[in-house]
N, C-alpha and C positions, 0 to 999 in steps of 0.2 A: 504494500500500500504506500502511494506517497505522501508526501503530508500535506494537510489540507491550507486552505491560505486563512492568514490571518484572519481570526475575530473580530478585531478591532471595524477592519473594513465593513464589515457587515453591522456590527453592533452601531455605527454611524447612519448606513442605510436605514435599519430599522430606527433607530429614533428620526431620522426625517421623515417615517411614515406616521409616527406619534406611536407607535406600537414599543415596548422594550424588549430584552433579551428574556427569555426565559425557556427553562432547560424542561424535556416531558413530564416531569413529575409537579411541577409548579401550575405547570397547564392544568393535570386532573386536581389538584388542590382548588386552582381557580372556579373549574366547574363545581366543586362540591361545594363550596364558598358560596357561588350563585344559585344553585340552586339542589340542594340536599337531599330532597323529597321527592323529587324529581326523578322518572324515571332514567335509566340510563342504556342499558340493554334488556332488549325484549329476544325471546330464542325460543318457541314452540312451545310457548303459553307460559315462561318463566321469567317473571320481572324480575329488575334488580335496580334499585335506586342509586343515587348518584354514594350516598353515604355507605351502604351495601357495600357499593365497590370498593370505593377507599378501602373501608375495613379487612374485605376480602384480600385486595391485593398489597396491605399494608404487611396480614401476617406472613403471605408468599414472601414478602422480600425480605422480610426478619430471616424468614429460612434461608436463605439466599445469601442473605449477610453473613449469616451462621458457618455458611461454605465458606467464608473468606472472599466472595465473587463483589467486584467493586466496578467503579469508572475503568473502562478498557477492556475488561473482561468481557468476554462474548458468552453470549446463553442463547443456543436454541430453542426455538418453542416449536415444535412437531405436535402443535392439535388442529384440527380440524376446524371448521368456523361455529365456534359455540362462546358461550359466555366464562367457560373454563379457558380460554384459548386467549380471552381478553382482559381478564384478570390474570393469566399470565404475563401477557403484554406490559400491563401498568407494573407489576409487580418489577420487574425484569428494571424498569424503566426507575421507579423509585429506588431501586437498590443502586440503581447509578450506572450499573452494568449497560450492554449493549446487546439490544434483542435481531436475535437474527432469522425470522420467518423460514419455515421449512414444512411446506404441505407434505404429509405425511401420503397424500394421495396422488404424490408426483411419481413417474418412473421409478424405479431403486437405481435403474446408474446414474440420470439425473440427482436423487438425495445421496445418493455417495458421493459424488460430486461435493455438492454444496458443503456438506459435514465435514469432507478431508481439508476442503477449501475456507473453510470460517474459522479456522482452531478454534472451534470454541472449546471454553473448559466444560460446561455443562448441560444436557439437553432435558428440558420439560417437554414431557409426552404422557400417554396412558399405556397401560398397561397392554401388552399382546402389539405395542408398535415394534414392529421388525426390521430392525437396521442391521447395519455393522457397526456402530456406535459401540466402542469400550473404552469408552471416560465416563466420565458421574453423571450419572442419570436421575430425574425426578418425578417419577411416574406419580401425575396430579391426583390418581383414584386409585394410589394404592395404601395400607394402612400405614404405613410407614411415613406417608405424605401427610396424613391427616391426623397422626402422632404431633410430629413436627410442629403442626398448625397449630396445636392447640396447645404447646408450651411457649408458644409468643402471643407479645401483646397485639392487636391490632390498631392501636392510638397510630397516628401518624408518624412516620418513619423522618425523625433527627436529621438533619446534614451532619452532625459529630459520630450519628451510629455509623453513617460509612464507613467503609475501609479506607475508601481517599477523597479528597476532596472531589466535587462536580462543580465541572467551571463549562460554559458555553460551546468551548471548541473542544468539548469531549465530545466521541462518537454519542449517538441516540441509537441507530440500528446499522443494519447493514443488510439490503436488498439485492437480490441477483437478479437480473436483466440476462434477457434473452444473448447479449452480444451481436455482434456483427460476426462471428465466424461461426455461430451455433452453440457454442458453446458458453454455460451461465458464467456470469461476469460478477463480481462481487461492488458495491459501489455502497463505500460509507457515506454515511450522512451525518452531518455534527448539531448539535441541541441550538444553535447559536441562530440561526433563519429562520426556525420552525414557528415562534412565537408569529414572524413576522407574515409566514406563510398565511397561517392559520388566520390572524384576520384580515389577510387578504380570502381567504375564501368565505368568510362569514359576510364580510361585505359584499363582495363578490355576484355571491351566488343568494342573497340573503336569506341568510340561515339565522331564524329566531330559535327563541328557547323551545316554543313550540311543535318546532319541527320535529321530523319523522323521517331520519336518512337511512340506506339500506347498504348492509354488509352483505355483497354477494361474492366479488371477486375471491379468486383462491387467496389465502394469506400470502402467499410469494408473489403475487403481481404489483407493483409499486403499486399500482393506483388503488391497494388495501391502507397505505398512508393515507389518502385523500381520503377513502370512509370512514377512518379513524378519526382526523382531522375537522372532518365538519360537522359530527356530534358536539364533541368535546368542545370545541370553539368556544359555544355558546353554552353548554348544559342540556345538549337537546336528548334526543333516542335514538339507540342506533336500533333498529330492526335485523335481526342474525337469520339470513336467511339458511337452512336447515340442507345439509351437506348433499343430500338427492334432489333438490327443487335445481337444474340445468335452466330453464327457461319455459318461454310456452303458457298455454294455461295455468299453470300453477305457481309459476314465479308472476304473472298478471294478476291473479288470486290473492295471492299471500301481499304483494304491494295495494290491491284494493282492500281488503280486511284490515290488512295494519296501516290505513292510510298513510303509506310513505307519500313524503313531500319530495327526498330530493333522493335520487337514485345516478349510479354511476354503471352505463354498460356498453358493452361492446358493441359493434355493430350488427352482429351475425345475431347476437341475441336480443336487440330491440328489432329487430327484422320478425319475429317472432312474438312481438307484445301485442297486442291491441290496447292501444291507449284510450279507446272511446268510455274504456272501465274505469279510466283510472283519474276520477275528479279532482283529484286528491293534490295531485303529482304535479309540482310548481317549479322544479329543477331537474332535467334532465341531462347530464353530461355523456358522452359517448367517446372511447377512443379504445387505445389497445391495440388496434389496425386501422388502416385506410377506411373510410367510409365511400362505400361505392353512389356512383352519382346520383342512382334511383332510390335510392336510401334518402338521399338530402331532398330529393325532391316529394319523398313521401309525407316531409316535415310539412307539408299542408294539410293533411290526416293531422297534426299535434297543434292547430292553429286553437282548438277548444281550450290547452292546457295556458293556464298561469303561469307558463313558464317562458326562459331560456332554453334552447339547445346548444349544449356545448358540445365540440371537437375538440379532445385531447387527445396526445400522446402523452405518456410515460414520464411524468415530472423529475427524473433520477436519468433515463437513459437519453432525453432530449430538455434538458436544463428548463423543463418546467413550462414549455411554449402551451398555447392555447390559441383559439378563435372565439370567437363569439358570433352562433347564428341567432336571431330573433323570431318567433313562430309568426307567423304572418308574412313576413318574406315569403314571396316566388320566390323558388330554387330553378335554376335551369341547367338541368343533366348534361346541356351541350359545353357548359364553362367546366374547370377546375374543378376536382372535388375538393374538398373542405382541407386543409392540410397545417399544419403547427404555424401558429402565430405569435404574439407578444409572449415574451416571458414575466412571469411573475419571482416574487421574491425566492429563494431556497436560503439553505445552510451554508457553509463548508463545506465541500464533497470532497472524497478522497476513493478516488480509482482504484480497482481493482488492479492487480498485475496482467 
Protein backbone atom coordinates (compact mmCIF):
# COMPACT_ATOMS: atom_id res chain seq x y z
CA UNK A 1 0.00 0.00 0.00
CA UNK A 2 1.28 3.49 -0.52
CA UNK A 3 0.78 6.12 1.66
CA UNK A 4 -2.05 8.19 1.56
CA UNK A 5 -1.67 12.12 1.02
CA UNK A 6 -1.84 14.38 3.66
CA UNK A 7 -4.99 15.12 6.11
CA UNK A 8 -4.36 18.32 6.40
CA UNK A 9 -5.34 18.98 2.72
CA UNK A 10 -8.56 17.57 3.11
CA UNK A 11 -9.23 18.54 6.69
CA UNK A 12 -9.10 22.33 4.86
CA UNK A 13 -11.55 21.15 2.18
CA UNK A 14 -13.95 19.80 4.57
CA UNK A 15 -14.00 22.96 6.61
CA UNK A 16 -14.66 25.12 3.56
CA UNK A 17 -17.66 22.84 3.00
CA UNK A 18 -18.79 23.93 6.86
CA UNK A 19 -18.64 20.19 7.60
CA UNK A 20 -15.49 18.91 10.00
CA UNK A 21 -13.36 15.91 10.29
CA UNK A 22 -14.74 13.08 12.00
CA UNK A 23 -13.60 9.46 12.15
CA UNK A 24 -16.77 6.37 11.64
CA UNK A 25 -17.33 5.83 15.03
CA UNK A 26 -18.03 9.74 15.83
CA UNK A 27 -20.44 9.48 12.88
CA UNK A 28 -22.75 6.45 14.62
CA UNK A 29 -22.37 8.50 18.03
CA UNK A 30 -23.79 11.55 16.12
CA UNK A 31 -26.64 9.59 14.83
CA UNK A 32 -27.56 8.03 18.35
CA UNK A 33 -27.17 11.75 19.68
CA UNK A 34 -29.87 12.69 17.03
CA UNK A 35 -31.85 10.49 17.33
CA UNK A 36 -31.80 7.21 19.86
CA UNK A 37 -35.38 5.94 19.59
CA UNK A 38 -35.20 5.91 16.20
CA UNK A 39 -35.07 3.02 14.24
CA UNK A 40 -31.84 2.03 12.73
CA UNK A 41 -31.85 -1.29 10.90
CA UNK A 42 -34.84 -3.13 9.87
CA UNK A 43 -33.91 -7.03 8.52
CA UNK A 44 -37.15 -9.45 8.06
CA UNK A 45 -39.23 -8.14 10.74
CA UNK A 46 -36.29 -7.20 13.37
CA UNK A 47 -35.99 -3.77 14.43
CA UNK A 48 -33.08 -2.35 16.15
CA UNK A 49 -32.90 1.32 17.40
CA UNK A 50 -30.37 3.65 16.98
CA UNK A 51 -29.40 3.02 20.99
CA UNK A 52 -29.80 -0.83 20.36
CA UNK A 53 -26.94 -0.43 18.09
CA UNK A 54 -24.47 1.47 19.85
CA UNK A 55 -24.87 -0.88 22.67
CA UNK A 56 -24.77 -3.83 20.56
CA UNK A 57 -21.62 -2.91 18.72
CA UNK A 58 -20.13 -1.04 21.73
CA UNK A 59 -19.63 -4.72 23.59
CA UNK A 60 -18.36 -6.31 19.93
CA UNK A 61 -15.56 -3.86 20.20
CA UNK A 62 -14.63 -4.34 23.85
CA UNK A 63 -14.13 -7.94 22.51
CA UNK A 64 -12.10 -6.60 19.87
CA UNK A 65 -10.03 -4.52 22.09
CA UNK A 66 -9.62 -7.49 24.29
CA UNK A 67 -7.72 -9.01 21.19
CA UNK A 68 -5.29 -6.38 21.24
CA UNK A 69 -6.85 -5.24 17.54
CA UNK A 70 -6.46 -1.37 17.35
CA UNK A 71 -6.13 1.62 14.45
CA UNK A 72 -4.29 -0.26 11.41
CA UNK A 73 -5.24 -3.53 12.27
CA UNK A 74 -7.49 -5.05 9.75
CA UNK A 75 -10.64 -7.25 10.63
CA UNK A 76 -12.66 -9.11 8.21
CA UNK A 77 -16.21 -9.22 8.49
CA UNK A 78 -17.40 -12.46 6.28
CA UNK A 79 -21.57 -12.14 7.00
CA UNK A 80 -23.93 -12.00 4.81
CA UNK A 81 -26.33 -8.65 4.63
CA UNK A 82 -28.06 -8.96 8.07
CA UNK A 83 -28.19 -6.79 11.18
CA UNK A 84 -25.28 -9.16 12.73
CA UNK A 85 -23.17 -8.07 9.79
CA UNK A 86 -23.74 -4.28 10.78
CA UNK A 87 -23.07 -4.29 14.14
CA UNK A 88 -20.16 -5.98 13.01
CA UNK A 89 -19.21 -3.06 10.88
CA UNK A 90 -19.78 -0.39 13.67
CA UNK A 91 -18.01 -2.42 16.08
CA UNK A 92 -14.86 -3.05 13.98
CA UNK A 93 -15.19 0.74 13.23
CA UNK A 94 -15.35 1.88 17.06
CA UNK A 95 -12.41 -0.35 18.13
CA UNK A 96 -10.43 1.84 15.64
CA UNK A 97 -9.49 -1.06 13.66
CA UNK A 98 -10.01 -1.23 9.94
CA UNK A 99 -13.15 -3.37 8.60
CA UNK A 100 -12.52 -5.19 5.46
CA UNK A 101 -15.96 -6.43 3.77
CA UNK A 102 -15.65 -10.19 2.47
CA UNK A 103 -19.15 -11.65 1.06
CA UNK A 104 -18.87 -14.97 2.28
CA UNK A 105 -21.03 -15.78 -1.00
CA UNK A 106 -18.27 -14.64 -3.32
CA UNK A 107 -16.31 -17.51 -5.32
CA UNK A 108 -13.77 -19.35 -2.77
CA UNK A 109 -10.75 -18.29 -5.20
CA UNK A 110 -12.06 -14.87 -5.35
CA UNK A 111 -12.34 -14.85 -0.90
CA UNK A 112 -8.99 -16.55 -0.84
CA UNK A 113 -7.84 -13.90 -2.62
CA UNK A 114 -9.20 -11.16 -0.76
CA UNK A 115 -8.08 -12.83 2.85
CA UNK A 116 -4.38 -13.69 1.74
CA UNK A 117 -4.48 -10.09 0.29
CA UNK A 118 -5.96 -7.86 3.50
CA UNK A 119 -3.56 -9.48 6.21
CA UNK A 120 -5.82 -9.14 8.35
CA UNK A 121 -5.28 -10.32 11.97
CA UNK A 122 -8.89 -11.28 12.57
CA UNK A 123 -12.01 -12.56 10.76
CA UNK A 124 -15.83 -12.19 12.00
CA UNK A 125 -18.16 -14.76 10.59
CA UNK A 126 -20.64 -17.49 11.63
CA UNK A 127 -20.30 -20.56 12.37
CA UNK A 128 -20.08 -23.42 9.25
CA UNK A 129 -18.26 -20.39 7.14
CA UNK A 130 -15.72 -22.38 5.05
CA UNK A 131 -12.57 -20.70 4.23
CA UNK A 132 -8.98 -21.30 4.59
CA UNK A 133 -8.76 -18.74 7.12
CA UNK A 134 -6.01 -19.91 10.08
CA UNK A 135 -5.67 -16.76 12.10
CA UNK A 136 -8.33 -15.63 14.92
CA UNK A 137 -11.59 -16.06 14.03
CA UNK A 138 -14.91 -14.79 15.78
CA UNK A 139 -17.71 -16.63 15.00
CA UNK A 140 -20.78 -13.97 15.98
CA UNK A 141 -23.30 -17.10 16.90
CA UNK A 142 -21.14 -19.06 18.46
CA UNK A 143 -21.13 -19.59 22.56
CA UNK A 144 -17.87 -18.48 22.83
CA UNK A 145 -18.98 -15.11 21.15
CA UNK A 146 -21.69 -14.48 23.38
CA UNK A 147 -19.58 -15.41 26.56
CA UNK A 148 -17.34 -12.78 25.54
CA UNK A 149 -20.33 -10.29 25.01
CA UNK A 150 -21.49 -10.57 28.07
CA UNK A 151 -18.34 -9.93 30.37
CA UNK A 152 -18.13 -6.40 28.64
CA UNK A 153 -19.78 -3.35 29.26
CA UNK A 154 -21.60 -1.93 26.58
CA UNK A 155 -21.52 2.10 27.62
CA UNK A 156 -19.72 3.68 24.98
CA UNK A 157 -16.21 2.65 23.91
CA UNK A 158 -13.21 5.51 25.49
CA UNK A 159 -10.67 6.94 22.85
CA UNK A 160 -8.17 5.92 26.20
CA UNK A 161 -9.80 2.12 25.96
CA UNK A 162 -7.97 1.89 22.50
CA UNK A 163 -4.88 0.28 21.98
CA UNK A 164 -3.73 3.47 19.89
CA UNK A 165 -4.73 6.56 19.33
CA UNK A 166 -7.59 7.26 16.16
CA UNK A 167 -6.58 10.25 14.28
CA UNK A 168 -8.33 11.18 10.66
CA UNK A 169 -5.67 9.63 8.39
CA UNK A 170 -6.16 6.29 9.98
CA UNK A 171 -7.50 3.66 7.59
CA UNK A 172 -11.62 3.30 8.10
CA UNK A 173 -11.88 0.20 5.67
CA UNK A 174 -10.43 -1.31 2.80
CA UNK A 175 -12.74 -2.35 -0.28
CA UNK A 176 -11.72 -4.43 -3.27
CA UNK A 177 -12.65 -3.38 -6.69
CA UNK A 178 -13.11 -5.39 -9.52
CA UNK A 179 -9.53 -3.87 -11.09
CA UNK A 180 -8.63 -3.23 -14.57
CA UNK A 181 -6.88 -6.70 -15.00
CA UNK A 182 -9.72 -8.80 -13.32
CA UNK A 183 -8.36 -9.39 -10.65
CA UNK A 184 -9.66 -7.70 -6.99
CA UNK A 185 -7.65 -4.64 -6.04
CA UNK A 186 -7.42 -3.62 -2.46
CA UNK A 187 -8.20 0.25 -2.02
CA UNK A 188 -7.94 1.88 1.58
CA UNK A 189 -9.98 4.41 2.59
CA UNK A 190 -8.88 6.97 5.52
CA UNK A 191 -11.74 8.23 8.37
CA UNK A 192 -10.56 11.99 7.22
CA UNK A 193 -13.38 12.66 3.97
CA UNK A 194 -15.97 10.58 5.04
CA UNK A 195 -17.55 13.12 7.41
CA UNK A 196 -17.21 15.29 4.43
CA UNK A 197 -18.72 12.68 2.09
CA UNK A 198 -21.59 11.93 4.12
CA UNK A 199 -23.09 15.33 4.13
CA UNK A 200 -22.57 15.80 0.84
CA UNK A 201 -24.88 12.84 0.30
CA UNK A 202 -27.53 13.91 2.88
CA UNK A 203 -27.74 17.13 1.16
CA UNK A 204 -27.28 15.74 -2.00
CA UNK A 205 -29.75 13.27 -2.33
CA UNK A 206 -31.89 14.65 0.67
CA UNK A 207 -31.90 12.23 3.19
CA UNK A 208 -34.12 13.29 6.22
CA UNK A 209 -34.25 11.47 9.45
CA UNK A 210 -37.35 10.00 8.19
CA UNK A 211 -36.06 8.22 5.40
CA UNK A 212 -36.07 4.69 4.55
CA UNK A 213 -32.65 3.69 2.60
CA UNK A 214 -32.10 0.17 1.21
CA UNK A 215 -29.03 -2.28 1.95
CA UNK A 216 -29.00 -4.43 -1.09
CA UNK A 217 -25.77 -4.55 -2.70
CA UNK A 218 -23.25 -7.46 -1.79
CA UNK A 219 -21.11 -6.06 1.21
CA UNK A 220 -17.86 -6.18 -1.00
CA UNK A 221 -19.21 -3.78 -3.74
CA UNK A 222 -18.02 -0.09 -2.71
CA UNK A 223 -21.31 1.21 -3.36
CA UNK A 224 -22.36 -0.94 0.36
CA UNK A 225 -20.32 2.42 1.67
CA UNK A 226 -22.82 4.78 0.07
CA UNK A 227 -25.80 2.59 1.95
CA UNK A 228 -24.07 2.68 4.88
CA UNK A 229 -23.50 6.28 4.51
CA UNK A 230 -26.97 7.66 3.84
CA UNK A 231 -28.70 6.18 6.93
CA UNK A 232 -26.30 7.17 9.40
CA UNK A 233 -25.81 10.60 7.96
CA UNK A 234 -28.85 11.67 9.38
CA UNK A 235 -30.32 8.87 11.84
CA UNK A 236 -32.47 7.43 9.26
CA UNK A 237 -33.38 3.38 8.48
CA UNK A 238 -31.56 1.38 6.79
CA UNK A 239 -33.85 -1.47 5.25
CA UNK A 240 -31.46 -5.04 5.04
CA UNK A 241 -32.60 -6.51 2.33
CA UNK A 242 -32.64 -10.51 3.20
CA UNK A 243 -29.77 -12.50 1.37
CA UNK A 244 -32.39 -14.42 -1.50
CA UNK A 245 -34.49 -11.24 -2.40
CA UNK A 246 -31.91 -10.88 -6.23
CA UNK A 247 -34.58 -8.49 -7.61
CA UNK A 248 -37.84 -8.65 -9.48
CA UNK A 249 -41.18 -8.87 -7.77
CA UNK A 250 -39.87 -9.34 -4.59
CA UNK A 251 -37.14 -6.91 -4.09
CA UNK A 252 -40.21 -4.36 -5.76
CA UNK A 253 -42.40 -5.82 -2.72
CA UNK A 254 -40.01 -5.69 0.01
CA UNK A 255 -39.15 -1.65 -1.17
CA UNK A 256 -43.19 -1.08 -1.32
CA UNK A 257 -43.84 -2.72 2.36
CA UNK A 258 -40.87 -1.19 3.83
CA UNK A 259 -41.52 2.05 2.13
CA UNK A 260 -37.95 2.68 1.18
CA UNK A 261 -37.30 6.40 0.11
CA UNK A 262 -33.98 6.12 -1.35
CA UNK A 263 -32.51 2.84 -2.88
CA UNK A 264 -29.07 2.37 -4.69
CA UNK A 265 -29.07 -0.39 -8.00
CA UNK A 266 -27.63 -1.55 -10.60
CA UNK A 267 -28.96 -1.30 -13.98
CA UNK A 268 -29.61 -4.89 -14.84
CA UNK A 269 -31.74 -4.95 -11.61
CA UNK A 270 -33.85 -1.66 -11.90
CA UNK A 271 -34.59 -3.01 -15.58
CA UNK A 272 -36.52 -5.56 -13.59
CA UNK A 273 -38.48 -3.10 -10.85
CA UNK A 274 -41.61 -1.63 -11.78
CA UNK A 275 -41.63 1.56 -10.09
CA UNK A 276 -45.41 2.39 -10.61
CA UNK A 277 -45.59 0.27 -6.89
CA UNK A 278 -43.26 2.10 -5.47
CA UNK A 279 -44.90 5.65 -4.11
CA UNK A 280 -42.62 5.66 -1.67
CA UNK A 281 -39.24 5.90 -3.46
CA UNK A 282 -37.98 9.73 -3.74
CA UNK A 283 -34.01 8.65 -4.52
CA UNK A 284 -33.05 6.57 -6.90
CA UNK A 285 -29.33 6.16 -7.71
CA UNK A 286 -28.10 3.45 -10.39
CA UNK A 287 -24.58 2.48 -11.37
CA UNK A 288 -22.19 -0.51 -10.86
CA UNK A 289 -22.05 -0.75 -14.97
CA UNK A 290 -22.86 1.31 -17.85
CA UNK A 291 -26.58 2.03 -18.17
CA UNK A 292 -27.77 1.05 -21.49
CA UNK A 293 -29.43 3.99 -23.47
CA UNK A 294 -33.12 2.23 -23.21
CA UNK A 295 -32.75 2.14 -19.67
CA UNK A 296 -32.34 6.16 -19.50
CA UNK A 297 -34.87 6.52 -21.76
CA UNK A 298 -37.25 4.35 -19.62
CA UNK A 299 -36.76 7.13 -16.82
CA UNK A 300 -40.08 8.45 -18.29
CA UNK A 301 -41.89 5.30 -16.64
CA UNK A 302 -40.12 7.01 -13.09
CA UNK A 303 -41.59 10.72 -14.06
CA UNK A 304 -44.41 9.71 -11.14
CA UNK A 305 -41.46 9.29 -8.42
CA UNK A 306 -40.35 12.26 -6.05
CA UNK A 307 -37.33 11.69 -7.10
CA UNK A 308 -33.72 12.03 -8.70
CA UNK A 309 -32.03 9.60 -10.96
CA UNK A 310 -28.74 9.20 -10.28
CA UNK A 311 -25.75 7.48 -12.49
CA UNK A 312 -22.85 6.30 -10.40
CA UNK A 313 -19.89 4.58 -10.76
CA UNK A 314 -17.90 3.13 -7.94
CA UNK A 315 -16.85 6.07 -5.55
CA UNK A 316 -13.35 4.03 -4.43
CA UNK A 317 -12.51 2.68 -8.06
CA UNK A 318 -13.46 6.17 -10.03
CA UNK A 319 -12.78 8.84 -7.29
CA UNK A 320 -16.36 9.28 -6.53
CA UNK A 321 -17.78 10.85 -10.09
CA UNK A 322 -21.55 11.02 -10.49
CA UNK A 323 -24.32 12.71 -12.91
CA UNK A 324 -27.37 13.97 -12.19
CA UNK A 325 -30.53 12.97 -14.29
CA UNK A 326 -33.88 14.70 -13.38
CA UNK A 327 -37.29 12.59 -13.84
CA UNK A 328 -39.18 14.46 -16.39
CA UNK A 329 -36.39 14.90 -18.62
CA UNK A 330 -36.66 13.30 -22.23
CA UNK A 331 -33.99 10.89 -22.55
CA UNK A 332 -32.84 10.21 -26.07
CA UNK A 333 -31.24 6.79 -26.77
CA UNK A 334 -29.60 8.26 -29.97
CA UNK A 335 -27.04 10.62 -27.55
CA UNK A 336 -24.47 9.27 -24.86
CA UNK A 337 -25.54 7.16 -22.21
CA UNK A 338 -25.23 8.42 -18.82
CA UNK A 339 -21.50 8.14 -17.91
CA UNK A 340 -19.39 9.54 -14.59
CA UNK A 341 -19.51 13.13 -13.95
CA UNK A 342 -18.42 15.79 -11.04
CA UNK A 343 -16.61 14.23 -8.30
CA UNK A 344 -17.71 14.71 -4.83
CA UNK A 345 -15.61 14.96 -1.76
CA UNK A 346 -13.79 11.38 -0.41
CA UNK A 347 -10.92 10.57 2.01
CA UNK A 348 -7.24 9.68 1.64
CA UNK A 349 -7.16 6.75 -0.43
CA UNK A 350 -4.25 4.41 -0.43
CA UNK A 351 -3.97 1.99 -3.42
CA UNK A 352 -3.71 -1.38 -3.48
CA UNK A 353 -0.26 -2.94 -4.95
Amino acid sequence: MTASAPATRHSRRARGRGTRIRTLPQLLSAAVEANPDGIALWYAGEALTYAELYRRSSRLARVLIGRGLGPEDRVVVALPRSIDAMVAVWAVAKSGAVYVPVDPNYPAERVRYMLADSNAALAISRTGWHSEWNKDRLDIDSPECAAALANVSDRPVSYIERVRLLHGDNAAYVIYTSGSTGKPKGVTVAHAGIAGLCAEISRRFDVTRDARTLHFVSPSFDAAVLELLLARGVGATMVIAPADIYGGDELTELLRAQRVTHAFLTPAVLAGIDPSRLPELRVLLVGGEDSPPELVARSRVLQSLRSDREHRRGHHERSAHRRRYRHGRSADPGRDGPGAGRAVATGPRRRGR
